[in-house]
C-alpha positions in Angstrom: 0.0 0.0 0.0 3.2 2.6 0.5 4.6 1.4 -2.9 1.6 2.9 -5.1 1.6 6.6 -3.1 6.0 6.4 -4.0 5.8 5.5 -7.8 2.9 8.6 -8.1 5.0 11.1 -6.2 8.2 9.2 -8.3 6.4 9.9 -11.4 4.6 13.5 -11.0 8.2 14.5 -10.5 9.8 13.4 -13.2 6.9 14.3 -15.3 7.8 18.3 -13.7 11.3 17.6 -14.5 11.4 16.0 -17.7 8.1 16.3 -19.8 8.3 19.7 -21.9 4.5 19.9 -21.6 4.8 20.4 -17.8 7.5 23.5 -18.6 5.3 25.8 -20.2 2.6 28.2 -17.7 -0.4 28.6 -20.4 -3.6 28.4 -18.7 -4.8 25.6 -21.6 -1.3 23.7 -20.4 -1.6 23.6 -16.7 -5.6 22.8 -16.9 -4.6 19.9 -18.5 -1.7 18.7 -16.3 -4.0 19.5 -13.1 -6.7 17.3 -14.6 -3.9 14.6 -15.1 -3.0 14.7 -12.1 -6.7 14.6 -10.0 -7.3 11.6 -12.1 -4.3 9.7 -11.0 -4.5 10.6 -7.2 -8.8 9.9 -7.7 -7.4 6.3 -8.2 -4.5 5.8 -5.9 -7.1 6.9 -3.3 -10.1 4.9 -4.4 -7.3 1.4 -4.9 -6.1 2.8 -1.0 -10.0 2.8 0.5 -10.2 -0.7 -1.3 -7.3 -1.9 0.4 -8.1 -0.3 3.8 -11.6 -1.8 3.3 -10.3 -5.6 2.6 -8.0 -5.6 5.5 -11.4 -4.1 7.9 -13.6 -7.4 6.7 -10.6 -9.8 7.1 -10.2 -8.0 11.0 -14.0 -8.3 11.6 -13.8 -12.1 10.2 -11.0 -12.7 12.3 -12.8 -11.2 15.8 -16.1 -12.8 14.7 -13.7 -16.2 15.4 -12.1 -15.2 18.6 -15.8 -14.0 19.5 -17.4 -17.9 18.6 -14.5 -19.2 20.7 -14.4 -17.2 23.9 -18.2 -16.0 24.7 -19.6 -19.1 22.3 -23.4 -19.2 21.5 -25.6 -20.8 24.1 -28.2 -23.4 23.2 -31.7 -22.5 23.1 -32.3 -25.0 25.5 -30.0 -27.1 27.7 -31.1 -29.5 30.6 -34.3 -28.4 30.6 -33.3 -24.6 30.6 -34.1 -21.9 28.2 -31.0 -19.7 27.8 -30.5 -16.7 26.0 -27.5 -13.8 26.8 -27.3 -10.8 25.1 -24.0 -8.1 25.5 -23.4 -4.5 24.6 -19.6 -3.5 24.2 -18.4 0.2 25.6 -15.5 0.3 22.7 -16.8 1.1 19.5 -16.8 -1.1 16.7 -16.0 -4.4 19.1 -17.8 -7.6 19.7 -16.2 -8.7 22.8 -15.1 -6.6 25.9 -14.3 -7.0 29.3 -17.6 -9.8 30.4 -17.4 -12.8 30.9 -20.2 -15.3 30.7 -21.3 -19.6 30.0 -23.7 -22.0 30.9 -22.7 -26.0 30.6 -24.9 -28.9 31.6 -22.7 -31.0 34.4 -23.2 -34.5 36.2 -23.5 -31.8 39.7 -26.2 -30.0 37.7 -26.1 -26.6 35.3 -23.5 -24.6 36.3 -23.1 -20.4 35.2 -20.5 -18.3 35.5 -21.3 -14.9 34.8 -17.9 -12.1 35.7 -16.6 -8.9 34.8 -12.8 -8.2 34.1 -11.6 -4.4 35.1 -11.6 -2.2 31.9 -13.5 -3.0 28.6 -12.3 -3.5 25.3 -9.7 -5.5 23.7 -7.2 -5.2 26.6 -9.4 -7.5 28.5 -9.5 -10.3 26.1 -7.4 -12.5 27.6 -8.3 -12.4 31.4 -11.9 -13.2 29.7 -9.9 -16.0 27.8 -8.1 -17.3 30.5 -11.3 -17.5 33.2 -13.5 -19.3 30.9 -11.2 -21.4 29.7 -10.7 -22.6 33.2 -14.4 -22.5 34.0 -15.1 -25.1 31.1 -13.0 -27.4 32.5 -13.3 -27.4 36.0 -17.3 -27.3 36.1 -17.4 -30.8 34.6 -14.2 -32.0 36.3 -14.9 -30.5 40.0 -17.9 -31.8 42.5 -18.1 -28.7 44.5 -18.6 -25.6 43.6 -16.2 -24.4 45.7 -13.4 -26.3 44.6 -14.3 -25.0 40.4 -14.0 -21.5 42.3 -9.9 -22.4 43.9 -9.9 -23.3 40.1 -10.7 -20.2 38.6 -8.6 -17.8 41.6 -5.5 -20.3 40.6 -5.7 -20.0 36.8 -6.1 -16.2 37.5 -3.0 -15.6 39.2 -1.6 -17.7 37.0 -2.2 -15.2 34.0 -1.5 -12.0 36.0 2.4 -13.4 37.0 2.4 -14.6 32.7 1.5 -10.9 32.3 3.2 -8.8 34.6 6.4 -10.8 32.8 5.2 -10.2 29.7 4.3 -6.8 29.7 6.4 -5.5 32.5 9.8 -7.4 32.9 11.7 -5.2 35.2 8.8 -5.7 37.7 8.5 -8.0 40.7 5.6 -10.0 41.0 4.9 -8.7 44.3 6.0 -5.0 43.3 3.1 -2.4 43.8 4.3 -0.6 41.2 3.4 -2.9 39.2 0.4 -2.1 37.0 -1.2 -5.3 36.8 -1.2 -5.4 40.5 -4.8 -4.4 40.9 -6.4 -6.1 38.1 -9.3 -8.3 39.2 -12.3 -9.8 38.0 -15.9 -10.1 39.9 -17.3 -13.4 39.6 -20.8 -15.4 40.6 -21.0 -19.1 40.0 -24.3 -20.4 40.0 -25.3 -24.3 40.1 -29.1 -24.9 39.2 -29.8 -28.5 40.4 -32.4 -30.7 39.6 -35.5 -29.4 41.7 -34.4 -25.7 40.6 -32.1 -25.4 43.8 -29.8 -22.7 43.5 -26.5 -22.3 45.3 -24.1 -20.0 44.7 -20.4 -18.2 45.1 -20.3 -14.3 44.4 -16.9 -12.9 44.5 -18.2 -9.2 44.3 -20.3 -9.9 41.2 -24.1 -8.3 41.5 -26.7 -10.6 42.2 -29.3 -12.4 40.0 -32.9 -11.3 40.2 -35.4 -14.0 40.3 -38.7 -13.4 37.3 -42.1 -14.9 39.4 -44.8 -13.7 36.6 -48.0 -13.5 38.7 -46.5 -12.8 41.6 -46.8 -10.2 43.9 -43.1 -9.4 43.8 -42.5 -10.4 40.2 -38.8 -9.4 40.4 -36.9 -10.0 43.3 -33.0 -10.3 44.5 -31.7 -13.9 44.4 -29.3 -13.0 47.1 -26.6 -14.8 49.4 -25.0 -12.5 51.9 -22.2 -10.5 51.5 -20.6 -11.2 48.8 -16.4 -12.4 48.7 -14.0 -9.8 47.4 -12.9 -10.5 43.4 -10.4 -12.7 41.9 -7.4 -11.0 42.0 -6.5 -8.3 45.0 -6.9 -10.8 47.6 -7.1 -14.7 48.4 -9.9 -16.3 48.9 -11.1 -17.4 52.6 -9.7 -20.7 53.5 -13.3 -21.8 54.0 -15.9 -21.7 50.9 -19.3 -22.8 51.3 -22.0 -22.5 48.3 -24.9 -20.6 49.5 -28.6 -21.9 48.9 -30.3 -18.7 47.5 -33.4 -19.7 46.8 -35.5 -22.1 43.9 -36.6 -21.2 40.7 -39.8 -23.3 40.0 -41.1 -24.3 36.6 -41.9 -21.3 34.4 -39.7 -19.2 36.4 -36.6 -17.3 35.2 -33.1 -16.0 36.5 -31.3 -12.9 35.1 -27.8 -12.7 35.6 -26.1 -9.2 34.4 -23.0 -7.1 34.5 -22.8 -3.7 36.8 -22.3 -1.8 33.6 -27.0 -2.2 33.5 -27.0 -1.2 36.8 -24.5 1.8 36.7 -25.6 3.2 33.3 -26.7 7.0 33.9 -28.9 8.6 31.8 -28.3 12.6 31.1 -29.0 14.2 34.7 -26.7 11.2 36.2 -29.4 8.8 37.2 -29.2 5.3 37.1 -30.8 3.3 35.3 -33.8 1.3 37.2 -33.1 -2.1 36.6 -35.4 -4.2 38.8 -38.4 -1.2 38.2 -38.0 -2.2 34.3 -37.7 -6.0 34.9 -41.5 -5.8 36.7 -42.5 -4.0 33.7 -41.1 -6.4 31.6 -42.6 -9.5 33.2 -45.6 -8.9 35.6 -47.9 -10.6 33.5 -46.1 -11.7 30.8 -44.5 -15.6 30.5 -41.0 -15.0 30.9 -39.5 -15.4 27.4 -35.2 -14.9 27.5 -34.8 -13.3 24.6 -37.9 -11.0 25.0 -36.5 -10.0 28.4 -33.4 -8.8 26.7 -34.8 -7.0 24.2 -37.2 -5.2 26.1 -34.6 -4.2 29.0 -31.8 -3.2 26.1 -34.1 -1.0 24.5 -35.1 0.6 27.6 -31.7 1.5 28.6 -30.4 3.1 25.4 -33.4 5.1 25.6 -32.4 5.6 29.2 -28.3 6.6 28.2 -29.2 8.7 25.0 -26.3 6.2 22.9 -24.1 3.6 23.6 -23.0 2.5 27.3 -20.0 3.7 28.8 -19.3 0.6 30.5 -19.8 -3.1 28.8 -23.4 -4.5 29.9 -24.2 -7.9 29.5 -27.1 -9.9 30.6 -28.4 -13.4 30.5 -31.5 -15.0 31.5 -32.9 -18.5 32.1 -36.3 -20.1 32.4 -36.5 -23.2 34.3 -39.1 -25.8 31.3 -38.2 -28.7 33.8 -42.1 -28.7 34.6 -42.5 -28.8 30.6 -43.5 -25.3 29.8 -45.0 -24.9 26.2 -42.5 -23.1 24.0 -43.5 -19.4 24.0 -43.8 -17.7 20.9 -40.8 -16.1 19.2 -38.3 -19.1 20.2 -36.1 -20.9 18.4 -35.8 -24.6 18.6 -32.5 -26.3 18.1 -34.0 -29.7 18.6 -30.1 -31.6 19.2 -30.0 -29.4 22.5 -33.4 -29.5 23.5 -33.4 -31.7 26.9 -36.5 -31.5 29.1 -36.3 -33.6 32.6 
């Protein structure tokens, strides 16, 4: 791409230089080398915007795979579960930021992890990498929940000391100078067991809300206590004990979501009412996943004016284990659809 903008400078000089046309100053004379000239920059630029504009799609094709492979579609349905997740990225133009987020179907019962790695964007790409990575093995490989959390806080120190040697050699791994010192990531672990028993571990990740349609209190905090610090600043307690939250019977729904919902501010510095649009959403209505999405993403980038500042994610799950009809407006991949 630099050779082409060379040979048109090489050659508009030596066209000044040697071409007996270019020495003479009539009006006619320069008219003519001006409209030479336009002609041959016109389609330097045009073949440059071509080139710029092949290497964009090959970018996009290539972050369309990373995308696949690190947040990777969710079944419609899995283990008697309706899933869908949705996710709006902060940084312009990307497809994956700084959330983290899977469900997988264990012998222990479905297991989430939903987290959020500090920052957004493409810088936080491979702490998203490296905690689901670890989370897709350890869910099927660990009985207790608390044991697939030691896995996740080991594999995440792990890629902060790779890091820190990586990107900042002359630094200590202890050394508080160090800027990857305070990087962390919130996490909640959730395993959904076969009577719609939930038990959880939140290391300062918020809390799921529980959808009742019908209910008095349609939406409602699926909460466990205090919450553990993040992966990262400090080590977990040497005790870890899943908390029961709560059930979510058949034809209920769970929606997990990132604190960029929750901190989004609309023009005057409000935030956005999360559980107030949630009732909306479902008081009477069956709670359909991807419906719930919709309706709660279009309600806060009406409530921001424009895009988030900070990368917002959600995902939401209805428990068909009693064998709730499909609603309408679902998709059915029948290879994944389980119902116990």
């Amino acid at each position: 791409m630099i050779g082409l903008p060379a040979l048109w400078g090489a050659a508009a000089i030596t066209y000044k230089l040697t071409c007996p046309l270019a020495q003479q100053n009539s009006l006619c004379v320069r008219l003519v080398s001006s409209a030479v000239f336009f002609v041959v920059g016109s389609g330097l630029m045009l073949h440059v915007r071509h080139s710029l504009m092949r290497e964009l799609r090959d970018i996009t094709a290539v972050a369309g795979a990373a995308q696949s492979v690190l947040l990777r579609p969710l079944p419609p349905r899995l283990d008697g579960l309706a899933l869908a997740a949705g996710r709006l990225c902060a940084d312009r133009g990307a497809s994956i930021g700084g959330d983290l987020y899977d469900v997988v179907a264990t012998d222990h019962g479905v297991r989430v992890v939903m987290g959020d790695v500090r920052g957004h964007g493409l810088g936080a790409l491979a702490t998203v990498g490296a905690v689901l990575g670890s989370f897709r093995e350890a869910a099927h490989d660990e009985d207790g929940l608390d044991r697939v959390l030691r896995r996740l806080e080991r594999t995440h120190a792990r890629h902060l000391r790779q890091r820190s040697r990586d990107e900042t050699p002359a630094a200590g791994e202890g050394d508080a100078e160090n800027p990857l010192a305070e990087d962390f990531v919130t996490v909640l672990l959730l395993e959904i067991r076969a009577d719609g028993a939930v038990y959880a571990l939140n290391c300062g990740h918020p809390w799921p809300y529980r959808l009742r349609p019908g209910a008095a209190r349609c939406v409602e905090p699926l909460t466990g206590g205090d919450p553990l610090p993040p992966l990262g600043p400090f080590p977990l307690p040497a005790e870890l004990a899943p908390v029961r939250c709560g059930r979510v019977l058949p034809g209920q729904g769970l929606l997990l979501h990132t604190d960029g919902i929750e901190d989004a501010r609309d023009a005057h510095g409000r935030f956005f009412p999360l559980q107030a649009e949630l009732t909306k959403a479902v008081r009477r209505r069956t709670v359909v996943p991807e419906a719930v999405i919709s309706a709660v993403y279009d309600r806060l980038l009406s409530h921001t004016g424009g895009p988030p500042s900070d990368d917002a994610t959600l995902l939401v799950l209805r428990n068909d284990r009693g064998r709730v009809p499909l609603q309408h407006g679902e998709s059915v991949v029948r290879t994944a659809h389980t119902v116990v």
